[in-house]
mmCIF entry with sequence, helices, sheets and N, C-alpha, C, O atoms, coordinates in Angstrom:
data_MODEL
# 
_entry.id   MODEL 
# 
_entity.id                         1 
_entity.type                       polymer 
_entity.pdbx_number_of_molecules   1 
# 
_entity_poly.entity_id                      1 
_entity_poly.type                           'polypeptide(L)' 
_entity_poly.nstd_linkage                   no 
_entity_poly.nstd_monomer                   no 
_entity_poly.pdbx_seq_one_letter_code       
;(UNK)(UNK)(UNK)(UNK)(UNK)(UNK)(UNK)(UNK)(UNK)(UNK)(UNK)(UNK)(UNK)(UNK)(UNK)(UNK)
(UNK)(UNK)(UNK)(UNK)(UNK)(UNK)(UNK)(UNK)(UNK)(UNK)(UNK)(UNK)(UNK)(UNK)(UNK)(UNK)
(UNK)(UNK)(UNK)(UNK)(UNK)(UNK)(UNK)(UNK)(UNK)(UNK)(UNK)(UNK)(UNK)(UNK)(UNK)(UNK)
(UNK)(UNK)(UNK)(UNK)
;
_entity_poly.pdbx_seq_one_letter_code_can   XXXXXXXXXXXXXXXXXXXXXXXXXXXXXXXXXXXXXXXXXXXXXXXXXXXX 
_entity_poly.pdbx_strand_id                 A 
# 
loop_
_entity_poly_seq.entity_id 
_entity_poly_seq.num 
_entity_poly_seq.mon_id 
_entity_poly_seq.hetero 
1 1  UNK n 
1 2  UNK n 
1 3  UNK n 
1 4  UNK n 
1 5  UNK n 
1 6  UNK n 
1 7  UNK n 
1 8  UNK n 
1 9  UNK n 
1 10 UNK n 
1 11 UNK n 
1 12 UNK n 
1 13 UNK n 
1 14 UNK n 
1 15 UNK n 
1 16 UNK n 
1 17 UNK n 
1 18 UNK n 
1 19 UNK n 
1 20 UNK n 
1 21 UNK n 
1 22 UNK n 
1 23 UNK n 
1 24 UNK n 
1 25 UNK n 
1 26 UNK n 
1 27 UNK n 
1 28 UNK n 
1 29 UNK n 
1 30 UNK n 
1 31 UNK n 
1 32 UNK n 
1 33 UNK n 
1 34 UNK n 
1 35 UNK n 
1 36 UNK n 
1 37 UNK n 
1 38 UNK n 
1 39 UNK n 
1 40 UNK n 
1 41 UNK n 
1 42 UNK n 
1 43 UNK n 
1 44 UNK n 
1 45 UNK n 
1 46 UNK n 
1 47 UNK n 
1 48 UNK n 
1 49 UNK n 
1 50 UNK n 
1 51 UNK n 
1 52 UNK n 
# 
_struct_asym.id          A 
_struct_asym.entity_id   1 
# 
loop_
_struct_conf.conf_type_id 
_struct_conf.id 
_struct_conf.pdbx_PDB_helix_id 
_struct_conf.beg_label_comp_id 
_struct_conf.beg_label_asym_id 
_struct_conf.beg_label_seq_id 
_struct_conf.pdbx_beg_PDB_ins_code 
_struct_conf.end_label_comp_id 
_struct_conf.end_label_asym_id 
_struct_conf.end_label_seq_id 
_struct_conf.pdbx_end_PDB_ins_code 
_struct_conf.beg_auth_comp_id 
_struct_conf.beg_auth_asym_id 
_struct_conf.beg_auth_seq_id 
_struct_conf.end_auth_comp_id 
_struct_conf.end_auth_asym_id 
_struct_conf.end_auth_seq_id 
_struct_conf.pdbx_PDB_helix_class 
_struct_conf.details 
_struct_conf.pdbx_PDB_helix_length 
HELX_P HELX_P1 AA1 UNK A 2  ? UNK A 14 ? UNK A 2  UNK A 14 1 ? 13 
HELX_P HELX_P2 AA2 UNK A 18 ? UNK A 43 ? UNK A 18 UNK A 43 1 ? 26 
HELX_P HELX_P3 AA3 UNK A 46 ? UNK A 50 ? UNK A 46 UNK A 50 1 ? 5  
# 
_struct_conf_type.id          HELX_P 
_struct_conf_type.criteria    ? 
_struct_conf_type.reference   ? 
# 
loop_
_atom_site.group_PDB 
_atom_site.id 
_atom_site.type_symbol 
_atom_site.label_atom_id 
_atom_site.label_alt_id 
_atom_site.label_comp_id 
_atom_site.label_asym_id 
_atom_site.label_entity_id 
_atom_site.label_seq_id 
_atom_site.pdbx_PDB_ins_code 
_atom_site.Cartn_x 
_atom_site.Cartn_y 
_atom_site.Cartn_z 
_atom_site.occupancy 
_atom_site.B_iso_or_equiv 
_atom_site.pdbx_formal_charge 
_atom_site.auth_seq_id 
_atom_site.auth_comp_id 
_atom_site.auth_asym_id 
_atom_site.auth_atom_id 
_atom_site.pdbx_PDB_model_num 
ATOM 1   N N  . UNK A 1 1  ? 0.827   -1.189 0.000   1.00 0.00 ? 1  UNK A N  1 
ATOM 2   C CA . UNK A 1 1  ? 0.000   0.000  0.000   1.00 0.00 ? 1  UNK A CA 1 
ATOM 3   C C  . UNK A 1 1  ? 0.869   1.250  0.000   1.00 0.00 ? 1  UNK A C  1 
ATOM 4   O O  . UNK A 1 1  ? 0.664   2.033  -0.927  1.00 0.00 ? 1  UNK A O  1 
ATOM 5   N N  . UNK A 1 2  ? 1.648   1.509  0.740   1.00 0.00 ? 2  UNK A N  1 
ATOM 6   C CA . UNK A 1 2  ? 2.545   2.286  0.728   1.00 0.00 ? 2  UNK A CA 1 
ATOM 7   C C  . UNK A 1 2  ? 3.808   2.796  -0.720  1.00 0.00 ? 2  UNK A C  1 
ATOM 8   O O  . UNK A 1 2  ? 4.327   3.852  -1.083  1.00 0.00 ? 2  UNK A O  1 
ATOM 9   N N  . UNK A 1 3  ? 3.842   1.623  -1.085  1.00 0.00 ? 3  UNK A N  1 
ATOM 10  C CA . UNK A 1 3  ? 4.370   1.703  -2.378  1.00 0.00 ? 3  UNK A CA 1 
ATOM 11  C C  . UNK A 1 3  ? 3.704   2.109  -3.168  1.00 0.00 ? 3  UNK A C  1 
ATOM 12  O O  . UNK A 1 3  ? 4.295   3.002  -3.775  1.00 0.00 ? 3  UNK A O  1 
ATOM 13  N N  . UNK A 1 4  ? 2.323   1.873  -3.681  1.00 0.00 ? 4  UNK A N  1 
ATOM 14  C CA . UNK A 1 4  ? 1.172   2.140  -4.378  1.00 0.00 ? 4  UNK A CA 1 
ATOM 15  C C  . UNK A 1 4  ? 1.276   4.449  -3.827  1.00 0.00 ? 4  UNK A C  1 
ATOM 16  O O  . UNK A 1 4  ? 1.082   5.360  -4.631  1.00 0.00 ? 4  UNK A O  1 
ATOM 17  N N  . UNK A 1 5  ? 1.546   4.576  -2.648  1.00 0.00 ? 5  UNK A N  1 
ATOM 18  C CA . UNK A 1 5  ? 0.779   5.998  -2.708  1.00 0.00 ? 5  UNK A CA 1 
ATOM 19  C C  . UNK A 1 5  ? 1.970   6.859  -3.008  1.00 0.00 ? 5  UNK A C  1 
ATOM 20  O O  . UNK A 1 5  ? 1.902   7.989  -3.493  1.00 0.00 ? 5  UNK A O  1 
ATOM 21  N N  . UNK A 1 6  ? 3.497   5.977  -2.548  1.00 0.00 ? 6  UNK A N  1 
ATOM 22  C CA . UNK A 1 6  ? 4.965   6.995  -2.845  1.00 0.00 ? 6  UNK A CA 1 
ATOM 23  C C  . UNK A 1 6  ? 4.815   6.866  -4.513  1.00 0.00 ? 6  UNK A C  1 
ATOM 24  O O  . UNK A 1 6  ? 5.378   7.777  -5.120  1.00 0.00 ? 6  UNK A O  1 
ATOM 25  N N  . UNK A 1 7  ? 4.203   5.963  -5.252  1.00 0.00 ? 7  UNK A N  1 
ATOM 26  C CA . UNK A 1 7  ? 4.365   6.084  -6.773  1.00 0.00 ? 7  UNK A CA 1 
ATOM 27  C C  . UNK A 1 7  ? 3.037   7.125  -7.249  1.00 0.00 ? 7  UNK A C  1 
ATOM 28  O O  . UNK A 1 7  ? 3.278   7.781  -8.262  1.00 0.00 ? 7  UNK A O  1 
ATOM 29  N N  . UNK A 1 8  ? 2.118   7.268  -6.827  1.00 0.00 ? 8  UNK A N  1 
ATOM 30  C CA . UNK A 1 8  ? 1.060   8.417  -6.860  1.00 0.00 ? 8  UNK A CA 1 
ATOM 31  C C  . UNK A 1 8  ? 1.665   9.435  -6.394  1.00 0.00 ? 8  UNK A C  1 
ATOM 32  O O  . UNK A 1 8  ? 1.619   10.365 -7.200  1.00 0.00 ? 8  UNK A O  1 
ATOM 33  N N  . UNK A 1 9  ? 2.280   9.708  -5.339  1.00 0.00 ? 9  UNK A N  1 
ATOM 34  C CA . UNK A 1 9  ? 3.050   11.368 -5.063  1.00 0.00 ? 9  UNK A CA 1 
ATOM 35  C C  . UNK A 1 9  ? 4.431   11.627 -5.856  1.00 0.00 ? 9  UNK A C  1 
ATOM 36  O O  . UNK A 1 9  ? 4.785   12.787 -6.068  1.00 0.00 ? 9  UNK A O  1 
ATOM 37  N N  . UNK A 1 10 ? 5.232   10.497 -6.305  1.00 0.00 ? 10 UNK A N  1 
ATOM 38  C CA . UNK A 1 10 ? 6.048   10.896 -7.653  1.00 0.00 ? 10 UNK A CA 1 
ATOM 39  C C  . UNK A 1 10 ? 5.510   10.952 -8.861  1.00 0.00 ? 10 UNK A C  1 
ATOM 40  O O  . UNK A 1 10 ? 6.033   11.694 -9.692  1.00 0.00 ? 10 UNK A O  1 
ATOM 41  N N  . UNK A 1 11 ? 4.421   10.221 -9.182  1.00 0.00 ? 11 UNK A N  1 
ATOM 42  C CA . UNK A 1 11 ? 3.926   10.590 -10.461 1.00 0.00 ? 11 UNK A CA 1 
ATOM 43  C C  . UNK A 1 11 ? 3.444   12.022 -10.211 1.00 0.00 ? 11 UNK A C  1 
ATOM 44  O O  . UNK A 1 11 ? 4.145   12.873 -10.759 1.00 0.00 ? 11 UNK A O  1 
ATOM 45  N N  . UNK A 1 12 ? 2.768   12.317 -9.753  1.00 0.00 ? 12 UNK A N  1 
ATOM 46  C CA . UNK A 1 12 ? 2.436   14.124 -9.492  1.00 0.00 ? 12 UNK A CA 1 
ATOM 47  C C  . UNK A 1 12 ? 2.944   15.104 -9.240  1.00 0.00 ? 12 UNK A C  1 
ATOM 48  O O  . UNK A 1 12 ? 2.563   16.239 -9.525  1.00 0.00 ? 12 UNK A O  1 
ATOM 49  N N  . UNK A 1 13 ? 4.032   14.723 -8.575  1.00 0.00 ? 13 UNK A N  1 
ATOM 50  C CA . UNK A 1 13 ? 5.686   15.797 -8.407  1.00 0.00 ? 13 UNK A CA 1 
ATOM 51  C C  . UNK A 1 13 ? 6.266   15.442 -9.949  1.00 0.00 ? 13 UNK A C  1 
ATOM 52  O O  . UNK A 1 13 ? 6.164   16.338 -10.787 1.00 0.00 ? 13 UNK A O  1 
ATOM 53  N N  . UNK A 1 14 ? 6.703   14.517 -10.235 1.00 0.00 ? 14 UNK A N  1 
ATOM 54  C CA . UNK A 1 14 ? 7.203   14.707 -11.532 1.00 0.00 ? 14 UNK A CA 1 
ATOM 55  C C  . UNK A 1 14 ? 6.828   15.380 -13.031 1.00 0.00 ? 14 UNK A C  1 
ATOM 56  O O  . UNK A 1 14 ? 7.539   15.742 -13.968 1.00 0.00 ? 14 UNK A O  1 
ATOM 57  N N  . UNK A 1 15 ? 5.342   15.375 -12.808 1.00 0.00 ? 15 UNK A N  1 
ATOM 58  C CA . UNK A 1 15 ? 4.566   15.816 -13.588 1.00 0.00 ? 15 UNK A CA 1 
ATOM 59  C C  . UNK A 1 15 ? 4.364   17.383 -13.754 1.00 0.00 ? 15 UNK A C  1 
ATOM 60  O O  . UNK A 1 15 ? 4.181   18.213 -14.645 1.00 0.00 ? 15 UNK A O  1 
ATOM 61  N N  . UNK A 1 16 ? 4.512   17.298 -12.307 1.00 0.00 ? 16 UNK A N  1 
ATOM 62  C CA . UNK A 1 16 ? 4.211   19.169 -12.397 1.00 0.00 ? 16 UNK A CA 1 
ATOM 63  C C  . UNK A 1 16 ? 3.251   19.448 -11.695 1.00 0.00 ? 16 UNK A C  1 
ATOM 64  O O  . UNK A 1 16 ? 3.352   20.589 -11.244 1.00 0.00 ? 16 UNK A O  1 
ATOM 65  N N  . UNK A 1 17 ? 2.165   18.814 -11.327 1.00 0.00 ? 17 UNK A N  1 
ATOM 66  C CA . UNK A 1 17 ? 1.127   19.313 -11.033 1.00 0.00 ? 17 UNK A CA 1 
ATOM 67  C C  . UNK A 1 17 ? 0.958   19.220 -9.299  1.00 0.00 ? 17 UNK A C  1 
ATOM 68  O O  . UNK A 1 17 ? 0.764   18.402 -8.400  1.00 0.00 ? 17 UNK A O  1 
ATOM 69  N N  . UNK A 1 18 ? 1.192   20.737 -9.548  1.00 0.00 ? 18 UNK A N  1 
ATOM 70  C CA . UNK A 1 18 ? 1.274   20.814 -7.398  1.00 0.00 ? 18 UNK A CA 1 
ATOM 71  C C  . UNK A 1 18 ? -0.199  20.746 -7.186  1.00 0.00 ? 18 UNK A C  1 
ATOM 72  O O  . UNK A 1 18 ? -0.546  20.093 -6.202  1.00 0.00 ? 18 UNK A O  1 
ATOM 73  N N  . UNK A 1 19 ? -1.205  21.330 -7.965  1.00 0.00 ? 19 UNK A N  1 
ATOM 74  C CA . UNK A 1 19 ? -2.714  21.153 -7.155  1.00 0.00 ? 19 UNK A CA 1 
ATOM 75  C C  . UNK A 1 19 ? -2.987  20.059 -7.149  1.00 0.00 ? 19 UNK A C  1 
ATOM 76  O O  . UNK A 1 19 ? -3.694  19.735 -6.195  1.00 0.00 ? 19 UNK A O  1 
ATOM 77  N N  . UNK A 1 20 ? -2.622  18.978 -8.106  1.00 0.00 ? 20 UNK A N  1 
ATOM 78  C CA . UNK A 1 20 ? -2.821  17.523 -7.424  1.00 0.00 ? 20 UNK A CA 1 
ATOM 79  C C  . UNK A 1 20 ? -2.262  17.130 -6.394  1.00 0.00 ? 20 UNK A C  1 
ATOM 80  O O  . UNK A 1 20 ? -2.866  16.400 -5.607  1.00 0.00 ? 20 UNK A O  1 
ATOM 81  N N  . UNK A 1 21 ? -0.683  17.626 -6.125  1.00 0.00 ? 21 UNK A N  1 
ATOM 82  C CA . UNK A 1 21 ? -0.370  16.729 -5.346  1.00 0.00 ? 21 UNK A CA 1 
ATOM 83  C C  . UNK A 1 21 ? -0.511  17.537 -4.071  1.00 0.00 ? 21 UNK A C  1 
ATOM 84  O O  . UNK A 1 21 ? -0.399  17.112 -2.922  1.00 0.00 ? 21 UNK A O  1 
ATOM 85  N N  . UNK A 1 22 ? -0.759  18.690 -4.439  1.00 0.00 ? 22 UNK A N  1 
ATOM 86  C CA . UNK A 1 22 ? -1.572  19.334 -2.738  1.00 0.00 ? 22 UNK A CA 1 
ATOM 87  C C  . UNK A 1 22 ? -2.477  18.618 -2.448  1.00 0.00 ? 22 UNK A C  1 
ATOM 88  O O  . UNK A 1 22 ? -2.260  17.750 -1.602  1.00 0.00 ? 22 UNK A O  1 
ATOM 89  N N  . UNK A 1 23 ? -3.621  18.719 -2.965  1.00 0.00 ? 23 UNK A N  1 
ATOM 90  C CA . UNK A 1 23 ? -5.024  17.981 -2.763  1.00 0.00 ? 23 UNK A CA 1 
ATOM 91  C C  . UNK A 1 23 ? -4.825  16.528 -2.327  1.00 0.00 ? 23 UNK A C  1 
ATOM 92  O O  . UNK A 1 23 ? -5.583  15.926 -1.566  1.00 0.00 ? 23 UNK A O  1 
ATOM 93  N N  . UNK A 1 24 ? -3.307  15.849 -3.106  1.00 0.00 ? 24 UNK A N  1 
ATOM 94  C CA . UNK A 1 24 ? -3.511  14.358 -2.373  1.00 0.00 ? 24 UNK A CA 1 
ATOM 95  C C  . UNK A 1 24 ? -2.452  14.331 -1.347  1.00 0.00 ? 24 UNK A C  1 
ATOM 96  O O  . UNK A 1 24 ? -2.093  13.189 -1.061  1.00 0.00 ? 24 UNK A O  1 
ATOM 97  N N  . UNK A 1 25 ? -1.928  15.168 -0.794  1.00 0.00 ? 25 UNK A N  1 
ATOM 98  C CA . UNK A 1 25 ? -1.097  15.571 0.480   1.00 0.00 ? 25 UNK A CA 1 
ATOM 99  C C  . UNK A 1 25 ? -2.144  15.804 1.450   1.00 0.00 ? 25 UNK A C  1 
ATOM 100 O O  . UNK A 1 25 ? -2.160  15.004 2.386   1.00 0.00 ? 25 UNK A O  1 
ATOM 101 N N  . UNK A 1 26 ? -3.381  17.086 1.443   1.00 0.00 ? 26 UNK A N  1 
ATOM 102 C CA . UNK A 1 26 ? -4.371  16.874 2.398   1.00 0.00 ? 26 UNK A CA 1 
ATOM 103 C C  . UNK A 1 26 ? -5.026  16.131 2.509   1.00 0.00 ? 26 UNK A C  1 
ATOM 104 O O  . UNK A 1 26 ? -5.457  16.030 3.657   1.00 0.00 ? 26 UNK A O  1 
ATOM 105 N N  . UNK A 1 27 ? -5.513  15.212 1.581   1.00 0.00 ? 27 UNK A N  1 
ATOM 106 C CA . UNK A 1 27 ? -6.357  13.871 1.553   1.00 0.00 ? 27 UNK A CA 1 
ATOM 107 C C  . UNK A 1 27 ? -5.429  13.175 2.433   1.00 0.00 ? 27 UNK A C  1 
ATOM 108 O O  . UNK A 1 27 ? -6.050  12.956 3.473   1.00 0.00 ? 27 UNK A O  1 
ATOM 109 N N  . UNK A 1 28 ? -4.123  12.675 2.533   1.00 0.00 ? 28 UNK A N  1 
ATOM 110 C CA . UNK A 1 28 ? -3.675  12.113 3.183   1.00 0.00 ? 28 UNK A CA 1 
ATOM 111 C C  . UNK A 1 28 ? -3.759  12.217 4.441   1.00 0.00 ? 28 UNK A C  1 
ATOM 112 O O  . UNK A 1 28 ? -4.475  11.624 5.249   1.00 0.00 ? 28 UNK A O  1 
ATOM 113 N N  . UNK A 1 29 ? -2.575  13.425 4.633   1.00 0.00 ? 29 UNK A N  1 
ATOM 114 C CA . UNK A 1 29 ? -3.138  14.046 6.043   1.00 0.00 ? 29 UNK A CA 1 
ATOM 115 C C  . UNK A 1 29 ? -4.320  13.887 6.870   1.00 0.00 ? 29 UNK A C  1 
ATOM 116 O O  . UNK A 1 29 ? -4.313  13.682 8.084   1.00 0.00 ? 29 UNK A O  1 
ATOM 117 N N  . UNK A 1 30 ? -5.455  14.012 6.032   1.00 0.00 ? 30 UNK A N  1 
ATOM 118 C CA . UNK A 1 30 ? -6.625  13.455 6.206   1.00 0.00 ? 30 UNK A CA 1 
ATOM 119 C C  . UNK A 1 30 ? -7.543  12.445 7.230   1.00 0.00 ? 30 UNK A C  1 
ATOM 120 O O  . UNK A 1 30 ? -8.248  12.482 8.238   1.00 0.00 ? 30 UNK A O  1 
ATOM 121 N N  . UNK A 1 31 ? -7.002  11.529 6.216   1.00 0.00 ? 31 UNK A N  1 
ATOM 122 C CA . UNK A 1 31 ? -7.178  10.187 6.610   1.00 0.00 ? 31 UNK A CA 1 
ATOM 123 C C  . UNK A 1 31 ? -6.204  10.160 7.844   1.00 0.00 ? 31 UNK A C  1 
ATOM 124 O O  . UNK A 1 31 ? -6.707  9.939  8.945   1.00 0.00 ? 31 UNK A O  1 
ATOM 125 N N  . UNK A 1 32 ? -4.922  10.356 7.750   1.00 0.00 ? 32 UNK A N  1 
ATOM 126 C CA . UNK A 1 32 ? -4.083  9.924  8.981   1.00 0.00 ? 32 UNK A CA 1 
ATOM 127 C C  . UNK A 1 32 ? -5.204  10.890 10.324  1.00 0.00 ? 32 UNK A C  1 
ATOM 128 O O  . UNK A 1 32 ? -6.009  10.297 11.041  1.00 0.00 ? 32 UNK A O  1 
ATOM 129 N N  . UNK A 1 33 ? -5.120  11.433 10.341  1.00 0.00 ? 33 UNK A N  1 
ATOM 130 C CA . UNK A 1 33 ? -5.911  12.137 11.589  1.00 0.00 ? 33 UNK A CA 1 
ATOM 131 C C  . UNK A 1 33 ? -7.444  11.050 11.583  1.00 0.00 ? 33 UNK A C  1 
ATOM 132 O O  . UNK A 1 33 ? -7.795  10.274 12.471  1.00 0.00 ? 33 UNK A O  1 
ATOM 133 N N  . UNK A 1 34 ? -7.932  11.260 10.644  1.00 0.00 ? 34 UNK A N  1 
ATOM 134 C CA . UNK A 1 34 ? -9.669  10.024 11.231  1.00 0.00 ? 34 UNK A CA 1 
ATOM 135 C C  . UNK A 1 34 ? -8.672  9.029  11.712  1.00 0.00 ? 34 UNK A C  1 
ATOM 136 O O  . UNK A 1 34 ? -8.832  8.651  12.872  1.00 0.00 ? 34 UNK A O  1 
ATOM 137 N N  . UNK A 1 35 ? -7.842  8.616  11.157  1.00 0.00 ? 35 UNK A N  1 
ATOM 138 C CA . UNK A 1 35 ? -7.308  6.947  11.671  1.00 0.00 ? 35 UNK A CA 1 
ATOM 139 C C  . UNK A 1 35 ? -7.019  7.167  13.475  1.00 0.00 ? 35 UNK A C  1 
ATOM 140 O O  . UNK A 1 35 ? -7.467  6.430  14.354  1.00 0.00 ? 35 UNK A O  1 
ATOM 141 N N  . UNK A 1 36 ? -6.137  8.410  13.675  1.00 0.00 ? 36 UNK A N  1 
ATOM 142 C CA . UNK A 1 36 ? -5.849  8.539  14.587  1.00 0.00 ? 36 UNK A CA 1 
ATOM 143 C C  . UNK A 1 36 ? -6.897  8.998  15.967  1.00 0.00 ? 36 UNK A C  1 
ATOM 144 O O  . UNK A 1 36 ? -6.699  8.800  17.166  1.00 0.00 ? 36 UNK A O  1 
ATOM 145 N N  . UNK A 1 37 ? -8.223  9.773  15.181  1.00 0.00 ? 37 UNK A N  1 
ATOM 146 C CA . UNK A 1 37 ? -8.982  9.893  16.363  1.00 0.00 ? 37 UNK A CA 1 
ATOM 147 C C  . UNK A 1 37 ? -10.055 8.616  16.532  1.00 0.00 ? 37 UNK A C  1 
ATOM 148 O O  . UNK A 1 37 ? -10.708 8.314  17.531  1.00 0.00 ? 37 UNK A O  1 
ATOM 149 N N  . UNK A 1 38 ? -10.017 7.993  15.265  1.00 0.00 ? 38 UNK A N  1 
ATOM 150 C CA . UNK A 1 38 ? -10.959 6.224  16.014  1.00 0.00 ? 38 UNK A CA 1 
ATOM 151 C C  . UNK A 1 38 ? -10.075 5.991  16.800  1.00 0.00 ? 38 UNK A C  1 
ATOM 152 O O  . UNK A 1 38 ? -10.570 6.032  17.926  1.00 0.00 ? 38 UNK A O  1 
ATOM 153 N N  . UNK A 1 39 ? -8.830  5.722  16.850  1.00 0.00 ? 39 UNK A N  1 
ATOM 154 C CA . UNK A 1 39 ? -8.138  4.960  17.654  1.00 0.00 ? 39 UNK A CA 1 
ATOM 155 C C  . UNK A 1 39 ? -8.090  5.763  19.009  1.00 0.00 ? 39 UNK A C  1 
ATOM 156 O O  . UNK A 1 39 ? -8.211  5.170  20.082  1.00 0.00 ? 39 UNK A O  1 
ATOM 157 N N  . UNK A 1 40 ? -7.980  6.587  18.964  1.00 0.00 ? 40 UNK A N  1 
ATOM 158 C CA . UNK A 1 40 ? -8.224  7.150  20.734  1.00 0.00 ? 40 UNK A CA 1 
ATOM 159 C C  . UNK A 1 40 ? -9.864  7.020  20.553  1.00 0.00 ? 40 UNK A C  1 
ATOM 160 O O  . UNK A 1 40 ? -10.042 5.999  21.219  1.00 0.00 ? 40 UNK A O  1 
ATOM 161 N N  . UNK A 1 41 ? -10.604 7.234  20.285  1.00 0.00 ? 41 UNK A N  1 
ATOM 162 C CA . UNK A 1 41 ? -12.341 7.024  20.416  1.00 0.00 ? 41 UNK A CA 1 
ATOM 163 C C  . UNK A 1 41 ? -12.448 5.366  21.130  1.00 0.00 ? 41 UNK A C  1 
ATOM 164 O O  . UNK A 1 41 ? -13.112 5.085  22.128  1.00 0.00 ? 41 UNK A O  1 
ATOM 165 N N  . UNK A 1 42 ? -11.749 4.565  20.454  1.00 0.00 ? 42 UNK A N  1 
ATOM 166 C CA . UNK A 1 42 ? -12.039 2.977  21.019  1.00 0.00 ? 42 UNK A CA 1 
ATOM 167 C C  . UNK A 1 42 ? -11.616 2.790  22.140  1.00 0.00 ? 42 UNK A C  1 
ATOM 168 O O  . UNK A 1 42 ? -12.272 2.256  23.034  1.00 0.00 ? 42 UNK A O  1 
ATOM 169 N N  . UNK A 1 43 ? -9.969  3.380  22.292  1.00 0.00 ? 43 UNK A N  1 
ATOM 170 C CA . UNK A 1 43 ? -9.337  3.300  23.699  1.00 0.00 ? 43 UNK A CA 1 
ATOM 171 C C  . UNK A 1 43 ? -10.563 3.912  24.807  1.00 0.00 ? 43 UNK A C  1 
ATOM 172 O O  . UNK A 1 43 ? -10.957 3.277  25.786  1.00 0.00 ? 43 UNK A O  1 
ATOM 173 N N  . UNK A 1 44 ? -10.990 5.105  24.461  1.00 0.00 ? 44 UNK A N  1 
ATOM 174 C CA . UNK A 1 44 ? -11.448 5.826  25.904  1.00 0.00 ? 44 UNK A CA 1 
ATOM 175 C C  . UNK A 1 44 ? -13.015 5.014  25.561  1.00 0.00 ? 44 UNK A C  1 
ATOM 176 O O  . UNK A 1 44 ? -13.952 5.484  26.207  1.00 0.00 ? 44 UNK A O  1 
ATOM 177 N N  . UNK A 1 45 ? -13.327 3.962  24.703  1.00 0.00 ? 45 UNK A N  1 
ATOM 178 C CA . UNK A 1 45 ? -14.788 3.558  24.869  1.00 0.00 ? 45 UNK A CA 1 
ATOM 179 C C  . UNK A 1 45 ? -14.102 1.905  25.590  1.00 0.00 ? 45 UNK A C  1 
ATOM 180 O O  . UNK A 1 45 ? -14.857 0.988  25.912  1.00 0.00 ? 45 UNK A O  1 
ATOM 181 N N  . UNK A 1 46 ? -12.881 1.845  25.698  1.00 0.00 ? 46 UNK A N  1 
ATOM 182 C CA . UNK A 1 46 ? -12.528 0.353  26.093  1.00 0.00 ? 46 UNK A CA 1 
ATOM 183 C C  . UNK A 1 46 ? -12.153 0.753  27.584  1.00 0.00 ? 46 UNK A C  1 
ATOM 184 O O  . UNK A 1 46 ? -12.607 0.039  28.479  1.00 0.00 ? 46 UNK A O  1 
ATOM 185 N N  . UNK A 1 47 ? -11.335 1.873  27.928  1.00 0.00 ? 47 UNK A N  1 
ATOM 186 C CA . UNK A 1 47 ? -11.350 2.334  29.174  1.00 0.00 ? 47 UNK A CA 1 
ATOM 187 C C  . UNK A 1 47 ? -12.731 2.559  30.129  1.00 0.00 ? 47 UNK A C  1 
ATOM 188 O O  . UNK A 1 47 ? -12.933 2.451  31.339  1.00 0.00 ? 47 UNK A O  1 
ATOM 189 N N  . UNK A 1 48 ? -13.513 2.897  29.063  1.00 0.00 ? 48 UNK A N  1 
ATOM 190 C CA . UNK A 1 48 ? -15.052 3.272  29.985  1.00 0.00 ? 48 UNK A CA 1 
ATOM 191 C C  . UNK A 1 48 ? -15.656 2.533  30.237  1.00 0.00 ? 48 UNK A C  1 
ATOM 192 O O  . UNK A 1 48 ? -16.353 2.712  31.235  1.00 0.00 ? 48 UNK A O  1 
ATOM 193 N N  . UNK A 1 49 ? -15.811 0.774  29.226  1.00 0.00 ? 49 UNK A N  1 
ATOM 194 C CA . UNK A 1 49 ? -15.986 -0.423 29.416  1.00 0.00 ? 49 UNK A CA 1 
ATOM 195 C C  . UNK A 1 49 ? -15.118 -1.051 30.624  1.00 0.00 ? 49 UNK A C  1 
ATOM 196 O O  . UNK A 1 49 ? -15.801 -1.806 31.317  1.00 0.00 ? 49 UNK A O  1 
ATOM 197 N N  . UNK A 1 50 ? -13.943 -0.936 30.991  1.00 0.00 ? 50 UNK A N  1 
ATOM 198 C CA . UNK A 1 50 ? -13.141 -1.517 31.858  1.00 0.00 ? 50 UNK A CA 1 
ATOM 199 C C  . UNK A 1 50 ? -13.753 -0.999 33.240  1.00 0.00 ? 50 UNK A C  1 
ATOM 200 O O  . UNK A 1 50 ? -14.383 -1.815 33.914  1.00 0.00 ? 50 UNK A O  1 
ATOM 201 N N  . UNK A 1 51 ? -13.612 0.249  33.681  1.00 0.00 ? 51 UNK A N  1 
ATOM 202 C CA . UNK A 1 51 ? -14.552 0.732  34.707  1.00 0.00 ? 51 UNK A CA 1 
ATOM 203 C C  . UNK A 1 51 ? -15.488 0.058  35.476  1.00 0.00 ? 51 UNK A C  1 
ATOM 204 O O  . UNK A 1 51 ? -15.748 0.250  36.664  1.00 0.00 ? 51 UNK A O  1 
ATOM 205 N N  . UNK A 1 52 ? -16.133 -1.007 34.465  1.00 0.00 ? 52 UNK A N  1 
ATOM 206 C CA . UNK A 1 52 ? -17.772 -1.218 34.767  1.00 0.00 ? 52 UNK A CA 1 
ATOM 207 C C  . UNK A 1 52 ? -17.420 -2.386 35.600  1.00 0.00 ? 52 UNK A C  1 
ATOM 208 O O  . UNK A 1 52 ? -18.305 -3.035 36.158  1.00 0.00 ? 52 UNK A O  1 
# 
């Protein structure tokens, strides 16, 4: 997967085209942040489960 997205951000740097590869720099960014707030969302719903 990772290989798949460094060959999508060189094809778009090489190309020229910064509004693509802006747009798929914040898309990224993106996603990394949702990924990162489920994962604290489950912890503090597994912590609040542990409590009980």
């Amino acid at each position: 997967m990772t290989k798949l997205f460094r060959n999508i951000r060189n094809n778009y740097l090489n190309e020229g085209n910064n509004t693509k590869y802006l747009k798929y720099a914040i898309g990224e960014i993106v996603l990394v942040v949702i990924g990162i707030l489920i994962a604290l969302q489950l912890n503090n719903w597994k912590e609040a489960n542990a409590e009980l």
